[in-house]
Legacy VTK file of the C-alpha trace (Angstrom):
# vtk DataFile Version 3.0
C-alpha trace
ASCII
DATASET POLYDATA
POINTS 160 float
47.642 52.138 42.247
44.436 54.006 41.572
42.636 56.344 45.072
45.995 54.861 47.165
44.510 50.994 46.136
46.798 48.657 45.855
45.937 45.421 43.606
48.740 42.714 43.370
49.324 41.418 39.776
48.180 37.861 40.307
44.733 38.779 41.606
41.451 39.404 40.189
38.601 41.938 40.334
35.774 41.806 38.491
33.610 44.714 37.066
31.494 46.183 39.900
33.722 45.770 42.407
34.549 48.703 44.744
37.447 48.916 46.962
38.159 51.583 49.774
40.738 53.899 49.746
44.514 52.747 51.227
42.591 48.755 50.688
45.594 46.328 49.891
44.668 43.104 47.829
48.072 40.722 47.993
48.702 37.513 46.124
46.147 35.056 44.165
42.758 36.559 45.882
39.951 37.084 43.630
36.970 39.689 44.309
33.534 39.302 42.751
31.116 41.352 41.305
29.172 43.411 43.384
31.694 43.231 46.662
31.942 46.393 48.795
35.445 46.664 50.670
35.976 49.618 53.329
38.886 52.036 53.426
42.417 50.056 55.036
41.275 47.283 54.574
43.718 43.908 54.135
43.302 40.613 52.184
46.524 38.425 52.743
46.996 35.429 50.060
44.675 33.500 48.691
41.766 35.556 49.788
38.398 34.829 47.772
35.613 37.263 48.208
32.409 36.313 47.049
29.570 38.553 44.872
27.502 40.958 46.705
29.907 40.441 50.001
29.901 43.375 52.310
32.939 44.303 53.618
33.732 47.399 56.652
36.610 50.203 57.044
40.117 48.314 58.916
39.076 45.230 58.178
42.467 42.428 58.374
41.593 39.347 56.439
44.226 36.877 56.386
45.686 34.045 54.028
43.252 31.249 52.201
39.471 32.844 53.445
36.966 33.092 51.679
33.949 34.831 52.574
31.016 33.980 50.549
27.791 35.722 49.895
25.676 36.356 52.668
28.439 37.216 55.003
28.892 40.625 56.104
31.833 41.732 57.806
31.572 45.342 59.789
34.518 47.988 60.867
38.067 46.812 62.270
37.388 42.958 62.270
40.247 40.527 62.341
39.914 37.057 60.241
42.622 34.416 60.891
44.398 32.512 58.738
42.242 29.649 56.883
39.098 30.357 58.909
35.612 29.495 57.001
32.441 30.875 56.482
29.576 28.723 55.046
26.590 30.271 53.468
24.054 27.227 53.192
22.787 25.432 56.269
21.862 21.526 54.367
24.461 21.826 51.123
22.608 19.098 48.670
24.198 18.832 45.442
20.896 17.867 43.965
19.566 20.688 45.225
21.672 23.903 44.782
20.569 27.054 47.000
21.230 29.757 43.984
21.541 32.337 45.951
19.236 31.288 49.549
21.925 31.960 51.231
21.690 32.567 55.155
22.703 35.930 56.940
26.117 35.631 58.686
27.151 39.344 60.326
30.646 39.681 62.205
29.923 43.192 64.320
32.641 45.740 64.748
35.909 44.756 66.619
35.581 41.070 66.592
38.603 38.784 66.181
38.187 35.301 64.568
41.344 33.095 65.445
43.307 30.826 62.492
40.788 27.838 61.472
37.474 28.172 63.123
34.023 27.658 61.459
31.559 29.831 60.995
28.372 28.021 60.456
26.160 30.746 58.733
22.944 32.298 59.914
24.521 33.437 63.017
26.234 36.717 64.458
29.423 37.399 66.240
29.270 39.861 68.730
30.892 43.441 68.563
35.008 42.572 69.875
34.140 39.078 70.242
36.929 36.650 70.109
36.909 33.347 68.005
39.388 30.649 69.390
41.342 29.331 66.843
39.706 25.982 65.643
36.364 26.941 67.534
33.365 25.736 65.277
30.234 28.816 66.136
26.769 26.809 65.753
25.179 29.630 67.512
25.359 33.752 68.097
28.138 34.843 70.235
27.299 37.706 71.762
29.300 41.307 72.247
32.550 40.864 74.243
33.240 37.481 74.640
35.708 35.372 74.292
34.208 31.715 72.750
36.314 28.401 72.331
35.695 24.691 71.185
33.900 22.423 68.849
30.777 23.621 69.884
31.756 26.727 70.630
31.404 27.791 73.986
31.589 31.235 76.063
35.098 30.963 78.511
35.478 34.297 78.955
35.027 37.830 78.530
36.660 40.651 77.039
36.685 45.013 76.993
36.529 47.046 73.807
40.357 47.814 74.345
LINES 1 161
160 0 1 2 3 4 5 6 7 8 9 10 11 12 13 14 15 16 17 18 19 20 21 22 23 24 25 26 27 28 29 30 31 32 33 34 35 36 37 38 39 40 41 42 43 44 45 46 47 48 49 50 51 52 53 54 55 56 57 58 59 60 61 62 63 64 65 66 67 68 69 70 71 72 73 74 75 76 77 78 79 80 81 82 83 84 85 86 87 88 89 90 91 92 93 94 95 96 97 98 99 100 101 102 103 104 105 106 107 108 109 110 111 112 113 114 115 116 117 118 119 120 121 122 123 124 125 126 127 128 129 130 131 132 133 134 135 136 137 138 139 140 141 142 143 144 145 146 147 148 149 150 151 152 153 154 155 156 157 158 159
């Protein structure tokens, strides 16, 4: 354990990586060059955190994500089990988007539930809640609760 980071023997992080102090990195995740991760923060198994990926202080992110570059996660934001990010709007294998990658930005305090899609060039409200399974196609705005495939606002939530 080097500055109270702990680094579990079957993952990998690559030069230019820098992790937060008290950040726990379990089982099988690999981190890529350039990612920032806050202080506390925790990546359950399978975690995959793609170059250049921005990462805030508290941050819980749970078995099989991966958050890809152009995502930016800020302070104390839950990720669910298996949820998804994508970072290209039209994926052609013909024609690869080397690194035009849309802006997604999860704000502080927002909870994304187990399964749901992110579709990227969009922004989740500060302590906005994801439903699990819910696929965002457009912003969600600060303190609300969204659900569905397309997500929809059903509800509202405080800070606390």
């Amino acid at each position: 354990m080097v500055n109270d980071v702990f680094i579990h023997e079957s993952s990998y992080v690559d030069e230019g990586v820098t992790l937060g102090r008290g950040t726990k990195v379990w089982h099988f995740c690999h981190i890529q060059k350039g990612a920032v991760l806050g202080e506390n923060c925790s990546l359950g198994q399978n975690v995959n955190i793609g170059p250049n990926v921005k990462i805030g202080n508290g941050v819980r992110i749970q078995n099989n994500v991966s958050v890809y570059e152009g995502v930016e996660i800020e302070d104390n934001v839950f990720l669910g089990p298996s949820c998804v990010f994508t970072n290209v709007l039209m994926p052609r294998l013909d024609r690869p988007a080397q690194g035009k990658y849309e802006r997604t930005l999860v704000r502080e305090g927002a909870s994304l539930g187990a399964n749901c899609t992110i579709v990227c060039g969009h922004t989740i409200g500060r302590h906005a809640m994801v439903g699990a399974g819910a696929v965002v196609t457009k912003d969600v705005p600060d303190y609300v609760i969204v659900a569905g495939v397309p997500a929809k606002i059903i509800g509202k939530v405080d800070a606390v």
